[in-house]
C-alpha positions, 0 to 999 in steps of 0.5 A, spaced: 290 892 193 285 896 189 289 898 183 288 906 185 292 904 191 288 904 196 288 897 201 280 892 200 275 895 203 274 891 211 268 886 210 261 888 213 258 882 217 251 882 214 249 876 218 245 869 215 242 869 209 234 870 210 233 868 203 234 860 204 229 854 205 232 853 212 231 861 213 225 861 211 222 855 214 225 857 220 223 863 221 214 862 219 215 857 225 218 862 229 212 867 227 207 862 227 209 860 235 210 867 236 203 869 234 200 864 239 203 867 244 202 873 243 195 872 243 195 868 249 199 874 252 194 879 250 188 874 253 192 873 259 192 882 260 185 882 259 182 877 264 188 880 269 184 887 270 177 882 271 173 882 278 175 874 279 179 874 285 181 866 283 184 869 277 187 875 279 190 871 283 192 865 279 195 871 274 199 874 279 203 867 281 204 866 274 208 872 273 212 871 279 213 865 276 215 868 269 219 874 271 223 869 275 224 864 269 227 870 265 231 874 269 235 868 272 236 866 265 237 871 260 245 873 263 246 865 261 244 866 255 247 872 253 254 869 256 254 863 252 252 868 245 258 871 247 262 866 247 259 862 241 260 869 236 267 869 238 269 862 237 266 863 230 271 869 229 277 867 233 278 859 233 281 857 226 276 850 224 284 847 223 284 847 231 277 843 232 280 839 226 287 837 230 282 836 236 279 831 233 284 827 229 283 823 222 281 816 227 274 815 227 273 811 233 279 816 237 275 822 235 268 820 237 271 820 244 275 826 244 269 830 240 265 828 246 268 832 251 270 838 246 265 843 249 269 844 254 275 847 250 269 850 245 262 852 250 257 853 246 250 852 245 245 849 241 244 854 236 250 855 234 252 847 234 250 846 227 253 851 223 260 849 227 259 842 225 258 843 218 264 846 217 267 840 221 265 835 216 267 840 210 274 840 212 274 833 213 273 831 220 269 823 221 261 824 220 261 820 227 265 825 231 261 830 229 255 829 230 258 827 237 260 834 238 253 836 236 251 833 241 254 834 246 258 840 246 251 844 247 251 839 254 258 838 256 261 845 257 262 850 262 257 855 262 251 850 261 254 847 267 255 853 271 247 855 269 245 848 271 249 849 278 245 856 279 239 854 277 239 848 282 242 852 288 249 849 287 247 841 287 253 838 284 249 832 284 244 835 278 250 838 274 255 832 274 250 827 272 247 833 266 254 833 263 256 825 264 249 823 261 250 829 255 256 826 255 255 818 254 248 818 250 253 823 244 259 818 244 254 812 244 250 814 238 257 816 235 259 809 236 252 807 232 253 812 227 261 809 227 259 802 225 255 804 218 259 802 213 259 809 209 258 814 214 259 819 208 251 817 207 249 821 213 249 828 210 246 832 204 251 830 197 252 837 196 254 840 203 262 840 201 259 845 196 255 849 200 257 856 204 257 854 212 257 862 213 255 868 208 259 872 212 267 870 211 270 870 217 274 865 216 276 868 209 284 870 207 282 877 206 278 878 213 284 874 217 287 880 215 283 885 219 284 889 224 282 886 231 277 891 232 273 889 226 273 881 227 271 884 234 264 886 231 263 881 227 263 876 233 259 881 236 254 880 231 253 874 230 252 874 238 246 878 236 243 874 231 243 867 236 241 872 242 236 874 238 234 868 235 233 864 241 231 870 245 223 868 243 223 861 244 226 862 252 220 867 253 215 862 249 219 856 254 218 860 261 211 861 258 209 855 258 213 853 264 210 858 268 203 857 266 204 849 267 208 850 273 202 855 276 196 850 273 198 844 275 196 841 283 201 837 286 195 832 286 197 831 278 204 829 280 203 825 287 197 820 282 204 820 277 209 818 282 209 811 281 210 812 275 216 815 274 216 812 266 210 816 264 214 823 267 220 821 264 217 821 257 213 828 259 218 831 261 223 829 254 216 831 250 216 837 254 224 839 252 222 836 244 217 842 244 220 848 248 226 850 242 230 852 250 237 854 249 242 849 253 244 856 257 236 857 260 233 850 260 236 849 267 232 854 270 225 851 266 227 845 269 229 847 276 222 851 276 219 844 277 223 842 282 219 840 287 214 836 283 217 831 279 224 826 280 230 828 278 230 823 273 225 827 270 228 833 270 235 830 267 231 828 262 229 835 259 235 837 261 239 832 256 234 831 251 233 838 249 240 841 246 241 835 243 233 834 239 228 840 239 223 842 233 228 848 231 234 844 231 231 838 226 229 845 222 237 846 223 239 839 222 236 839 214 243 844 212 247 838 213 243 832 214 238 827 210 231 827 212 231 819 213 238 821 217 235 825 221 229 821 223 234 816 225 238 821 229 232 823 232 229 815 234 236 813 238 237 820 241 231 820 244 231 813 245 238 812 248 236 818 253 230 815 255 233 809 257 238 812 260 234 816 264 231 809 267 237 806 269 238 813 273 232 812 276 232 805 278 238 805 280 241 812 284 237 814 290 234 822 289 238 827 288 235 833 287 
């Protein structure tokens, strides 16, 4: 109470703070792709209106392949944005926390398939982890969390299913392979001797949001004014992932309308090679794990299924703007670290699949 009596103003959601070097450097990155694209875009548009019937063509193609990409997705997205916004203002980190448990090795396994309780996507995992790491969960398990909560959780699995016409197959093998490569990195990182090493030393100081959702004045507000804050920050991640899954069906597109089948029939004896495109390919995009599903089916008569798995499991777990997230929480040397074993374990995971099971898509 004020001291006229009257009760404390309601807090106002103002969103994450745009002044910070992760802000900052996040967002020149963002505009610096975001001008390429436009400028491809406008490129694009000219050479629409010319006399090239070839291009004309070529153009009309592309934009069935782009609009098909987007709206499939766009619903998923905004879904999992929903449900990310109101984890961040309805779930208490203490219910995360008893989830997760004091024990190291007990807490990468139950941490590994948490999504589940807990979908969201990798644009709002790592804030979500900070915080875990704050309130004393075991380094290990959270980054197991990390990586595979944007994987192995119902609404991606449900996006994978659409985005395949239903192939069980392709949605099972995306969560079971999300699944082990996190638990198995978990254990690495479980095995150092001071694990505490891994994050910045002054994380347990730093503020994990500016909003105060989890303050004691704001537990209790009215329902209708957490209600807006998680509406809010659903908007902020909508928007923010907004422009990379435009530039990602982009580019999928614009592949997937260039490329003759003869480039991928000369590679189908070397599905290694294919593999390895298609993870650099997840690295570059910055996709949501809601949408990439739709990219990835979109060459699904192109490429095997080992390579499609592969862009579907690398990317929520390593991209450009989550190594740019990652330094909120995590040393540089950690950060390569994670990146080498990510990207090294889901390859050679992605192998085995191949060698061993028959196409499943």
């Amino acid at each position: 109470m004020n001291n006229n009596g009257s009760p404390p103003p309601l807090p106002i959601y103002t969103g994450p703070d745009q002044n910070s070097d992760i802000e900052v450097l996040s967002s020149s990155l963002a505009v610096t792709i975001t001008i390429f694209f436009l400028v491809f875009s406008v490129l694009f548009f000219i050479l629409g209106n010319s006399q090239n019937e070839n291009f004309v063509r070529f153009l009309g193609l592309f934009s069935i392949n782009f609009v098909s990409i987007v709206l499939e997705a766009v619903p998923f997205m905004l879904i999992g944005t929903l449900i990310g916004g109101a984890i961040e203002v309805f779930v208490p980190v203490a219910i995360l926390d008893r989830f997760l448990g004091r024990g190291r090795r007990h807490g990468i396994f139950v941490a590994g398939g948490l999504g589940l309780l807990f979908p969201t996507c990798e644009c709002a995992i790592v804030p979500i982890v900070r915080r875990l790491i704050i309130k004393g969960v075991s380094i290990p398990a959270a980054i197991c969390f990390m990586l595979s909560g944007p994987i192995v959780n119902v609404i991606v699995a449900w996006s994978t299913a659409v985005a395949y016409t239903y192939n069980w197959n392709m949605v099972l093998l995306r969560v079971a392979c999300g699944y082990l490569v996190a638990v198995l990195i978990g254990l690495v990182l479980g095995c150092l001797k001071r694990p505490e090493k891994l994050i910045l030393e002054n994380v347990a100081e730093l503020s994990v949001r500016t909003c105060g959702c989890h303050g004691e004045q704001f537990q209790k507000t009215p329902v209708w004014s957490k209600l807006l804050h998680a509406l809010g920050h659903a908007r902020d991640d909508f928007l923010q992932v907004g422009k990379y899954l435009v530039i990602g069906a982009f580019i999928a597109a614009f592949i997937r309308t260039v490329t003759p089948m003869a480039s991928f029939a000369r590679l189908s004896d070397s599905p290694e090679i294919l593999i390895f495109i298609m993870m650099g390919m997840a690295v570059l995009m910055n996709l949501c794990s809601e949408a990439d599903a739709f990219i990835a089916a979109s060459f699904r008569w192109l490429l095997p299924g080992s390579a499609q798995l592969g862009f579907l499991v690398l990317g929520p777990m390593l991209d450009l703007k989550l190594m740019v997230m990652y330094l909120s929480v995590f040393r540089k040397r950690t950060i390569v670290l994670l990146s080498f074993l990510t990207f090294s374990v889901v390859y050679i995971l992605m192998l085995i699949v191949e060698t061993v099971l028959p196409p499943f898509v």
